[in-house]
Structure formats: structure tokens, C-alpha cells
N, C-alpha and C positions, 0 to 999 in steps of 0.2 A: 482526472477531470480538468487539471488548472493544468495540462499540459494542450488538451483540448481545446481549452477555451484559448490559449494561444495561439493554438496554430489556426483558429477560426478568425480571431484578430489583426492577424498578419496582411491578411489582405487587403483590409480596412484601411486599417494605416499606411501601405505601400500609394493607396489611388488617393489618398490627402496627404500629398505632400504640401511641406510647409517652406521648402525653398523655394525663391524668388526666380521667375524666369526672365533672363535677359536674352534680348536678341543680338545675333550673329553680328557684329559688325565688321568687317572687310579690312585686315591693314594695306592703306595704299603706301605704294614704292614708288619714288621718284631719283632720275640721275642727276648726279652733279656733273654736268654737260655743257660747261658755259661754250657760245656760239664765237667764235671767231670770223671776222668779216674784213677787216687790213690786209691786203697783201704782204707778204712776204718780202723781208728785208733784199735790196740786189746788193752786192760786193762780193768780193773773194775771201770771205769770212773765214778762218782755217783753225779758229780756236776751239777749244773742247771743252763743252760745261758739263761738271759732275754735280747731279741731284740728289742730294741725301736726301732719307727716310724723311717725313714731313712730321715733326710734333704737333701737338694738339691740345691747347690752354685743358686746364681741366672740368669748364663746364661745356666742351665740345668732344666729350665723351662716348656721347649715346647717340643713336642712328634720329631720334626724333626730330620733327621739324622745332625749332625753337622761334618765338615771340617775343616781344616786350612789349607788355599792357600799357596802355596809356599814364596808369598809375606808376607804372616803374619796376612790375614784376614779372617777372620770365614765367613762361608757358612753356611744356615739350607737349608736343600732340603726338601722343601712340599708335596711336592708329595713321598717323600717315607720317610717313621717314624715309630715310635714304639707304638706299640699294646696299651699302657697306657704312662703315662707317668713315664719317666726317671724311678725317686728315689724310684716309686713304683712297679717298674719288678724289681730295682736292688738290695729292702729288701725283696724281695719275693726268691732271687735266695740268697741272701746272707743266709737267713733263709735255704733255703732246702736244700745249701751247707754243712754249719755247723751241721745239721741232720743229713746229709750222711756220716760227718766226722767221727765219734764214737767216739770225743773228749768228750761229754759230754751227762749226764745222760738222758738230755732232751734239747732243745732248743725250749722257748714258747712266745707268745707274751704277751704284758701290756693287762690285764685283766685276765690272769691265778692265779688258785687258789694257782698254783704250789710255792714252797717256792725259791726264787732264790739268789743263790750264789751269782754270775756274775753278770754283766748289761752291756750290750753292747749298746752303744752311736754312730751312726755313719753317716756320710755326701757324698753323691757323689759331687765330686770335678773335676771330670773330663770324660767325653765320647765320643770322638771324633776321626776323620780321620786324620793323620797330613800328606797331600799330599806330605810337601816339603821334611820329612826326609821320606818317605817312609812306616809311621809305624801308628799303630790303638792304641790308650791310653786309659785308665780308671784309675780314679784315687780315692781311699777310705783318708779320717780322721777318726780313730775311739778312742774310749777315753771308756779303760776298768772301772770298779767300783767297789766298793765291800760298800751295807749297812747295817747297822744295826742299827735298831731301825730308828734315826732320822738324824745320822748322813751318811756322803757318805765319802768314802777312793778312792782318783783315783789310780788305780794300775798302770795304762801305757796309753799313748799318741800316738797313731800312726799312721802316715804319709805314706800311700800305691799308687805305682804305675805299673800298667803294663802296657805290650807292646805287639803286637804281628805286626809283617812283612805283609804290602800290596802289592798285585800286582803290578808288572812294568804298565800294560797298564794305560793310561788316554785317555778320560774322565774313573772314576772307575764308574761301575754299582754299582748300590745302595746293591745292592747282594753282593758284596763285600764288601763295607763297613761295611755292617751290619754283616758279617764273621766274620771279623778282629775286631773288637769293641767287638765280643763276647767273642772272645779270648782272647782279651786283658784283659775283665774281669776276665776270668778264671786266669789269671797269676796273676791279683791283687788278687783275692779273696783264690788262694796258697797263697802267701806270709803274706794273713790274719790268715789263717789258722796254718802256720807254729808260727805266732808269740803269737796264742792262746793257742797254745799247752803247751806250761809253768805254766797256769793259770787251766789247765784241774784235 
């Protein structure tokens, strides 16, 4: 009888669920694709820059878009991020920057045959929305080199940031942010470029 009256019950309780329905929300992808628009360096550039692997401070870990509230506290939005993460769009664009530059002979990664001048060391330090002033940031540490044989010569130290201006409106669409972050890379990744060009 009380196995009865169970299995009469079952069905009862399956159609009163007591779990909460949430809707579907979409995660959006965006590229870290900063626009280049400078022509391309002229000279008979013949040196060879080598790109190592790009690090990546440790709160530029996660694919999310990151913020800072006017109050002073970071935001990652889940639902809308970047295609890969961070530090690996952001040596992928540094690389095909520096190519498009005509700074240099070639620009290869670790495992080319190619013989290299240069060595490029470098770290994203920062990629973010800053809600309170208004503005999109990305920020580079790169640390030039030059080897031979066994030994290493650090040529220069350098400390990169750009900006680029965000919309008035809030809440900002993820579209926007992810704008403004691109540009802002592009303003860091001039300023890499201008300070490369001594070494070219």
C-alpha cells in the first residue's frame, strides 16, 4: 500500500518543482584586435627581433572582461570575454604589430632557426575598463636584450600604458568596453613601438 501510495506521489512532485528557473544568457566573445593605422617604418632595417611567450600579472588570468567601479573595485563580466585568454591575443597582436612596423628584418618566435639580435621579454600588466575616470587602459613591462653566446645585456626597461576615452552612457555594453580596451592597446602598443625604434 505505502509503495502505492508512492508511486501515485511521484508524479506530484516531479510537476512542483521547487528549483528556480533562470534564463539562458548568451556568453559574448570579443578579439583583442587593436587597429593599426601608421605606415610602416622605410629603411634597410636587417635586425631580428625575438618574441618570447608574453606573461600575465596574475589578476589577467581569466578570459572575462574586467572593470573598475568608480568606488575602486574590479568587476569580471562572464558572460562577455575574450576569445583566448588575455596575454595570449595580446603576444599574438604585439607580434603582428611589430611585423607590420618595418622596424625590423623579421619578428620570430622561440624555436626559429632565425639568428636574433633582439629579444623581446614582455608582461601584460593591465586591461581594463576604469568606469570612474572615464577611460579603457592596457598596460605593457617589456625588458629589451641583446645575447651572445652565454651571456645576456639588458638594453632597456620599459614601463607602457595606454588610454583610450569611454562612453558617457552606464550601465556600458560589453561592446564598448571591449572597443575602448582595444584602443587602448593600440596606444600602448605606439608607444612600444616608438620606443623600439632606437634598437631597430
Amino acid at each position: 500500500m505505502r509503495r502505492r501510495l508512492l508511486l501515485l506521489t511521484l508524479p506530484t512532485l516531479a510537476a512542483c518543482s521547487v528549483l528556480p528557473e533562470y534564463p539562458y544568457v548568451e556568453v559574448k566573445r570579443f578579439p583583442l584586435a587593436p587597429r593599426r593605422e601608421a605606415p610602416p617604418a622605410r629603411g634597410g632595417h636587417k635586425r631580428v627581433l625575438l618574441v618570447r611567450l608574453m606573461r600575465a600579472s596574475p589578476a589577467l588570468d581569466t578570459r572575462g572582461l574586467r572593470s573598475l567601479r568608480p568606488d575602486g573595485t574590479e568587476a569580471v563580466d562572464f558572460y562577455a570575454e575574450w576569445t583566448a585568454p588575455p596575454a595570449e591575443l595580446a603576444e599574438e597582436a604585439l607580434r603582428r604589430w611589430l611585423t607590420a612596423s618595418g622596424l625590423f628584418a623579421a619578428v620570430v618566435t622561440p624555436g626559429s632557426r632565425a639568428q636574433a639580435d633582439l629579444i623581446l621579454e614582455s608582461e601584460l600588466t593591465a586591461l581594463l575598463a576604469d568606469l570612474g575616470r572615464g577611460e579603457a587602459r592596457a598596460g605593457l613591462s617589456a625588458v629589451v636584450l641583446r645575447e651572445s653566446g652565454d651571456n645576456s645585456r639588458i638594453l632597456a626597461q620599459l614601463s607602457i600604458t595606454g588610454t583610450a576615452p569611454l562612453p558617457p552612457e552606464r550601465p556600458l555594453p560589453p561592446e564598448a568596453v571591449a572597443a575602448g580596451i582595444n584602443a587602448a592597446f593600440a596606444a600602448a602598443l605606439r608607444q612600444l613601438e616608438s620606443q623600439l625604434a632606437r634598437f631597430a
